[in-house]
KOLTI-753628 format. One line per 3 residues: number of its first residue (from 1); their letters; for each residue x, y, z of C-alpha. Coordinates in nm, 3 decimals. Layout:
NUM) A) X Y Z | ...;
***
This chain:
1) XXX) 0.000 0.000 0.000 | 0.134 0.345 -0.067 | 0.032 0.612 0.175;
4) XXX) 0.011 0.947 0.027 | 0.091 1.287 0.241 | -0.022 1.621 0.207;
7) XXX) 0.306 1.846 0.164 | 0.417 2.053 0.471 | 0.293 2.355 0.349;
10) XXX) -0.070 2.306 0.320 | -0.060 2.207 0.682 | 0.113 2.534 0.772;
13) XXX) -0.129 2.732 0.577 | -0.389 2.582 0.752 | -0.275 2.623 1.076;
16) XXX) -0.180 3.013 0.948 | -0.561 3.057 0.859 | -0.664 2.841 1.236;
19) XXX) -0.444 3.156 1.362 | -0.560 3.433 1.189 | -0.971 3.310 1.235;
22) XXX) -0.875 3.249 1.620 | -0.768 3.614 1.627 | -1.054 3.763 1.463;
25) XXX) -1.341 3.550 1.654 | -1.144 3.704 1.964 | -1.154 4.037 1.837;
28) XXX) -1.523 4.032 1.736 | -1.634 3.808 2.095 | -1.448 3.962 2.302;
31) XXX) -1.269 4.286 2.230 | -1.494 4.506 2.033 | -1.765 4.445 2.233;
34) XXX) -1.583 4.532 2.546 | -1.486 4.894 2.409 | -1.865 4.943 2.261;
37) XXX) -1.956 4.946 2.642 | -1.720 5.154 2.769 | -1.786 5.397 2.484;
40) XXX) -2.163 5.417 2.575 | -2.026 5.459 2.954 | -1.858 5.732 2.882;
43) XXX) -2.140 5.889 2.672 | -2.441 5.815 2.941 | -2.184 5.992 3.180;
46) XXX) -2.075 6.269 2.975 | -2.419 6.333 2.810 | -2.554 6.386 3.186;
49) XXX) -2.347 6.539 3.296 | -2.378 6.832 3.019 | -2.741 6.798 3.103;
52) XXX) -2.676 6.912 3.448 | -2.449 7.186 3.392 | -2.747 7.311 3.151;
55) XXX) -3.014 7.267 3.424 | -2.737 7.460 3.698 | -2.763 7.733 3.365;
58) XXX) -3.112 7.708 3.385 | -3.176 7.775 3.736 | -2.922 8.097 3.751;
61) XXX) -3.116 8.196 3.415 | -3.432 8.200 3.599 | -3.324 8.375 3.901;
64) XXX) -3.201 8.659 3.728 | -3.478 8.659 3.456 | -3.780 8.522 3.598;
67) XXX) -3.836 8.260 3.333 | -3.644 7.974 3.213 | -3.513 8.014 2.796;
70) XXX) -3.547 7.816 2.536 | -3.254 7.896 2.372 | -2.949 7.707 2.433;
73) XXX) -2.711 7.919 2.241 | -2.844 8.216 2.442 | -2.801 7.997 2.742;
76) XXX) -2.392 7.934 2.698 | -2.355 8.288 2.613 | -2.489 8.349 2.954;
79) XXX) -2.283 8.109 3.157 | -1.998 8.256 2.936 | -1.998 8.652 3.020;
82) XXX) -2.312 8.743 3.268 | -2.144 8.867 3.575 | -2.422 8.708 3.808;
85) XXX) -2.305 8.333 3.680 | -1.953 8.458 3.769 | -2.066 8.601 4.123;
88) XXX) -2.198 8.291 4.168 | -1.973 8.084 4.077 | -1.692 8.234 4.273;
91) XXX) -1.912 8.243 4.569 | -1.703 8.106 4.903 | -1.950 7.852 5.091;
94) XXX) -1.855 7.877 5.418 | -2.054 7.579 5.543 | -1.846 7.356 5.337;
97) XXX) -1.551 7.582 5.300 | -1.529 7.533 4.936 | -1.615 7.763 4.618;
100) XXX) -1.994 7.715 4.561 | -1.955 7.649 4.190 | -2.269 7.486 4.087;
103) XXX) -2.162 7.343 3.788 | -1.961 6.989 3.738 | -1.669 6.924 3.547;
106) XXX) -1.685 6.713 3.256 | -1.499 6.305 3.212 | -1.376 6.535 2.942;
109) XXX) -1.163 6.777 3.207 | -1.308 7.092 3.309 | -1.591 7.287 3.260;
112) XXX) -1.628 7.418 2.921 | -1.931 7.613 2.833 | -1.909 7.588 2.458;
115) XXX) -1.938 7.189 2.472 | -2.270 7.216 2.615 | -2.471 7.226 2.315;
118) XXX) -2.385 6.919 2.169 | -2.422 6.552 2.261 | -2.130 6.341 2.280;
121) XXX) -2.247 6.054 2.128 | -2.417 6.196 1.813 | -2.270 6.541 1.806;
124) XXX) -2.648 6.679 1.765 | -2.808 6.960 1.972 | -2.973 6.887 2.261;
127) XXX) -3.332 6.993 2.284 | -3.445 7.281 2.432 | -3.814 7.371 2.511;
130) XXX) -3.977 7.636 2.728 | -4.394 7.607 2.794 | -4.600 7.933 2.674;
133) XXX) -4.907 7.943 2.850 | -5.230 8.187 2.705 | -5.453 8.303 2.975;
136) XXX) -5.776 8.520 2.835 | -5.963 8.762 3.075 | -6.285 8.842 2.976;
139) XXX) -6.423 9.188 3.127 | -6.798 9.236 3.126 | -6.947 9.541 3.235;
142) XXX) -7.291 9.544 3.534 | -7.467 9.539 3.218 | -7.354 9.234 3.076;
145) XXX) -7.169 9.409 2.791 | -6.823 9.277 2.716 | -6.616 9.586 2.739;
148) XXX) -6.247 9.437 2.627 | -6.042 9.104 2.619 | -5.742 9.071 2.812;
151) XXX) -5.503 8.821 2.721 | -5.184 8.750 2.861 | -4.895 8.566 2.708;
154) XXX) -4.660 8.378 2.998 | -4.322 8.240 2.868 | -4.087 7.991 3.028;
157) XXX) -4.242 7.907 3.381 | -4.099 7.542 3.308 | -3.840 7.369 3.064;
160) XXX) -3.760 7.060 2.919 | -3.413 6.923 2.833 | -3.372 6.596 2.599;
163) XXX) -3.089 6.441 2.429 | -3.148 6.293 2.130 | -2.900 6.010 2.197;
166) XXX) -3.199 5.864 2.489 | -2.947 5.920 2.789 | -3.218 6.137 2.930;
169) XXX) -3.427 6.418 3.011 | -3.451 6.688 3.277 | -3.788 6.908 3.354;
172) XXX) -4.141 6.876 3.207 | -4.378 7.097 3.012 | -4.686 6.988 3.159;
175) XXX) -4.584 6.972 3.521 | -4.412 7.205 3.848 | -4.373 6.835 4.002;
178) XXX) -4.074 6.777 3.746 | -3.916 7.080 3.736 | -3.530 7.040 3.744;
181) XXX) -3.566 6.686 3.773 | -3.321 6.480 3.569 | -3.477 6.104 3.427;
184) XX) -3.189 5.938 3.590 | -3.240 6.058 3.937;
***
């Protein structure tokens, strides 16, 4: 009988292409997985916490205003160059003997104003909404004579945040019970 054998070579292909399969089942089980996670770690985390820093904007907006805005570029302008957000965030707490900075750095490094319009993830703008409530007054005279119409136009009494990206929202339109309140909390 004459036994016939495959030449080295075709073996050490074979085990070349066992090798280079072995490597990519790893990299496609094990590896690339692993960094989508930590990539949508670090965009939950980020995302929120630009959604924060916008809701600390908010808040100082509607102290000095009286009414939240619905315009986020008007918004980082503020935090950028209103001398109230920079009294207030170089107040000294003395409770906690620390600089009462309400806003939180970002995974990023610090706190950079201009980054807070966009969404990590996605690079999109975050959306911005204020409520507008109508309220019309009718005046009747002691005849019963409808002597004018008063209406009155109310801006911005409540806000709602969203990223686009579904890592959250913060406030409601419909509701004072969610105002300032982040999704995640």
């Amino acid at each position: 009988m004459d036994i016939k054998t495959d030449p080295w070579y075709i073996h050490a292909g074979l085990y070349l292409v066992i090798a280079i399969l072995t490597v990519f089942l790893v990299k496609v089980a094990i590896i690339d997985p692993h960094e989508y996670v930590e990539t949508e770690k670090y965009n939950k985390k980020e995302s929120r916490l630009r959604m924060t820093n916008l809701k600390e904007a908010q808040i100082l907006w509607q102290r000095k205003n009286g009414n939240y805005t619905g315009n986020l570029d008007a918004l980082i302008e503020f935090i950028k160059s209103d001398p109230y957000v920079d009294s207030v965030v170089n107040t000294f707490d003395s409770l906690i003997m620390k600089i009462a900075n309400p806003f939180k750095p970002l995974i990023s490094g610090e706190f950079v104003p201009d980054s807070l319009k966009w969404t990590p993830k996605s690079h999109t703008v975050y959306v911005l909404q204020i409520d507008t409530s109508v309220t019309i007054d009718t005046v009747i005279n002691r005849r019963g004579k409808i002597t004018r119409v008063d209406t009155t136009i109310i801006f911005g009494t409540r806000y709602y945040l969203e990223d686009v990206d579904g890592y959250g929202t913060i406030g409601s339109l419909d509701t004072d019970a969610l105002k300032n309140t982040a999704s995640w909390e």
